[in-house]
N, C-alpha and C positions, 0 to 999 in steps of 0.2 A: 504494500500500500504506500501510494506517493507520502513523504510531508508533506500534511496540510501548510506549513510553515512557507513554502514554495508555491501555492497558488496563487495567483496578484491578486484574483478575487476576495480571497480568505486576508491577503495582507494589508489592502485598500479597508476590508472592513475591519480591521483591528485597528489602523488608523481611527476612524470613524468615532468609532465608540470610545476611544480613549479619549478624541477631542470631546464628544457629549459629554462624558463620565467623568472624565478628571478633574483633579482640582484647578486646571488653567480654565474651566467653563468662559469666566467671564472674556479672559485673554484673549479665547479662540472665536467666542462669537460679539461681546458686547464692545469690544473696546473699539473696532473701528465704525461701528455705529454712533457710538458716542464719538468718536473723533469728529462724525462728518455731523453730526449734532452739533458740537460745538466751533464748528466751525459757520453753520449755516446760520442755527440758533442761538446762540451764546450760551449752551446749557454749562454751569461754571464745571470745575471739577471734581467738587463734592457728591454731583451728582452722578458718577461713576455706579452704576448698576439699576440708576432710577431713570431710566430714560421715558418711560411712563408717566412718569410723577410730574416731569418739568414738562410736557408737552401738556398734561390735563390743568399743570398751573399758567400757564401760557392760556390756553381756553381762558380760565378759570378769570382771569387777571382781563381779556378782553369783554369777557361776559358783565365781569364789575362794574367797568366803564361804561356801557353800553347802557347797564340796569338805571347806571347813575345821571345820563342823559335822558332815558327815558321817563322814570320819574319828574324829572324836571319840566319835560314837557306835557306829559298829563297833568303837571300840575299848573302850566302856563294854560293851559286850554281849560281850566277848572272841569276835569273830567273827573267826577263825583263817582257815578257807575260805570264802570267801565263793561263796553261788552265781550262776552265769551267770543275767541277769536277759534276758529278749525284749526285741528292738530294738525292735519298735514301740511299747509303752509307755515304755522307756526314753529314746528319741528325742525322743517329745510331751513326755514328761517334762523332759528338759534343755532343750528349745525354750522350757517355758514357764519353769523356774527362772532361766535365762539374763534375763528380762523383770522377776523378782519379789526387790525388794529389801525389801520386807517382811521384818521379823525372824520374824514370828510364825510368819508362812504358809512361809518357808524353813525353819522346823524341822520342821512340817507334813510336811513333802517329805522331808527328810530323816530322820522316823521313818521313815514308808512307804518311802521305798526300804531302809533299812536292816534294816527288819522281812523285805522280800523278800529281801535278802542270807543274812539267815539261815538257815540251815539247820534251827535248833529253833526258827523261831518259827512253824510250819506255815500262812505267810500269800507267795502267790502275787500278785507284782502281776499287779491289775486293770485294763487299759483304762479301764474306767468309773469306778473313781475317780481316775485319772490325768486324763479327762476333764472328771469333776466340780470334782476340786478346783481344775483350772485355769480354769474359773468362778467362784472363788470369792474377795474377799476378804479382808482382814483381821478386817471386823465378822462376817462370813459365819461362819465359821469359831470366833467367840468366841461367835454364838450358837448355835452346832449343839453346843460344850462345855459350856454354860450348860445347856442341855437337855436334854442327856444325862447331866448332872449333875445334876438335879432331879427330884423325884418328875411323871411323867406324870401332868396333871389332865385331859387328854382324854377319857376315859370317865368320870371324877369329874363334870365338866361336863354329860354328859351325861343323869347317873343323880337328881343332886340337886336340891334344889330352888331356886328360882330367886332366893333370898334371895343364894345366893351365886355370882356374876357370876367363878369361877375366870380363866376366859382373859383377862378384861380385867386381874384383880390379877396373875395372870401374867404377863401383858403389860407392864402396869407396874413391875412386880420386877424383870422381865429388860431394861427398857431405865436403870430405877437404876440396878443392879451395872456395867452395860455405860458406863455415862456418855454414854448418846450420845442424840442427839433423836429423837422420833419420826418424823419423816421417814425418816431414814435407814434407824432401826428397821424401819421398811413396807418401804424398797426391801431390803432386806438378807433380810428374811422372804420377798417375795414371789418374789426369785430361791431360795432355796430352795426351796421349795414346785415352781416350774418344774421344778429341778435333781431333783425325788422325793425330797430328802433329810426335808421336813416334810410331815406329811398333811394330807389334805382337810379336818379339823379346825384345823389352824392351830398345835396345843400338843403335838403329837405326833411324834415324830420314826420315822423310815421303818425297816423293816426294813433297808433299803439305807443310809439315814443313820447306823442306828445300826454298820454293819461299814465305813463310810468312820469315823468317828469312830474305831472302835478300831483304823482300820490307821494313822492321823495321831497317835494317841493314847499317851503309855507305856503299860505294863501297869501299874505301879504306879497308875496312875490311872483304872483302870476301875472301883475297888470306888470307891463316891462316897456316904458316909455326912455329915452334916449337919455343919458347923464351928461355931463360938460366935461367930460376929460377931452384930451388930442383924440386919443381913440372913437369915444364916440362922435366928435364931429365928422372923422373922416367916413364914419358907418353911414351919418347923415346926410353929407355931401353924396356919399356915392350913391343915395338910393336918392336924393334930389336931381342929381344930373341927370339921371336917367328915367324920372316919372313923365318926362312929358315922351318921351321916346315908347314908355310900355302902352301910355293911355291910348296913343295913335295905333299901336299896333294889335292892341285889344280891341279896339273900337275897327278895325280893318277885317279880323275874325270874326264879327259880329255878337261880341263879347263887353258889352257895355262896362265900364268899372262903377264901383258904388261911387260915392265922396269920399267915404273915409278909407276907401280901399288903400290908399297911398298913403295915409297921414300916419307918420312913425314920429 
């Protein structure tokens, strides 16, 4: 009879079980887990065998934040009874707040559910935007307010003429104010677009975009009339130079404008 001692099979599983079994356990499997933890996470080095513990305290520590926003705005809204919200958007909901230390995108979460606590503010959480929004991040989020806050050039674009390149200066406009590079800009647009919150046109934002924005959004902040920085004059100029150019060419498709169709 062979030695078993000579099978690679027999010797691969002695390896095996010595690395389960033995006393280097943590050596052989936790420590490079924990290396790339604390490199990713800052889990410190005490936390050597607890890699569960710092990741439920991380939850835990964004959950706090969140609970401590959210009180505050039930309590700005004087919401006395608050209504019973459904488990399954509620759930997805904590699952993903518990993950998002984001300041922005936590308040984000915390209008929308508090909106649905209400009782007068006739807004039912949504799966879908509990869904959406937890696709989305921070840039995500600043450009879909940006947007919703600026006069729609997407059918402007379409109607006038080609002297003026709307979506590129929009483009532009919107990645100034945002501070951020164009790279990012594309990725951050083109997950939208995926998410249906921006249309097929690029500068337009979705029927659906735009009832995520006002369930994430105060009310005070839906009426979105023009401020006095540089910025917004050049938003206003540009959508002035070009209103008598749309009205003529609206009124040529037999497409009458209102009066205040144009007034931003």
């Amino acid at each position: 009879m062979s030695d078993p001692g000579s099978d690679p099979s027999f010797t691969l599983l002695s390896k095996v079980t010595n690395a389960v079994t033995g006393d280097d356990l943590r050596e052989n499997l936790a420590t490079p887990v924990l290396r790339t933890l604390r490199h990713l996470l800052g889990v410190p080095e005490h936390f050597t065998g607890m890699m569960f513990d710092w990741l439920a305290h991380i939850r835990a520590v964004n959950l706090a934040k969140f609970s401590s926003r959210l009180d505050a705005l039930t309590g700005e809204k004087g919401i006395k009874c608050p209504l019973e919200l459904p488990s399954g958007p509620v759930l997805s909901a904590i699952n993903t707040i518990s993950l998002q230390a984001d300041e922005e995108l936590q308040n984000c979460w915390a209008e929308m559910l508090s909106k649905a606590m209400d009782p007068t503010a006739a807004y039912s959480l949504k799966m879908a935007h509990v869904a959406t929004l937890s696709e989305m991040d921070a840039l995500d989020a600043k450009i879909v307010d940006m947007m919703c806050r600026r006069p729609c050039t997407a059918l402007a674009n379409c109607i006038i003429d080609a002297e003026f390149d709307l979506t590129g200066i929009t483009k532009a406009l919107l990645i100034c104010e945002l501070s951020a590079n164009t790279e990012s800009y594309n990725a951050a647009h083109s997950n939208l677009s995926r998410l249906g919150v921006i249309g097929l046109t690029g500068m337009d934002v979705t029927p659906f975009g735009q009832s995520l924005w006002q369930a994430v959004t105060p009310a005070e902040r839906h009426c979105c009339s023009f401020g006095f920085t540089d910025l917004d004059r050049q938003w206003r100029d540009l959508w002035v130079k070009t209103s008598a150019s749309r009205e003529a060419a609206l009124k040529d498709l037999n497409m009458y404008p209102s009066n205040d169709m144009f007034s931003y």
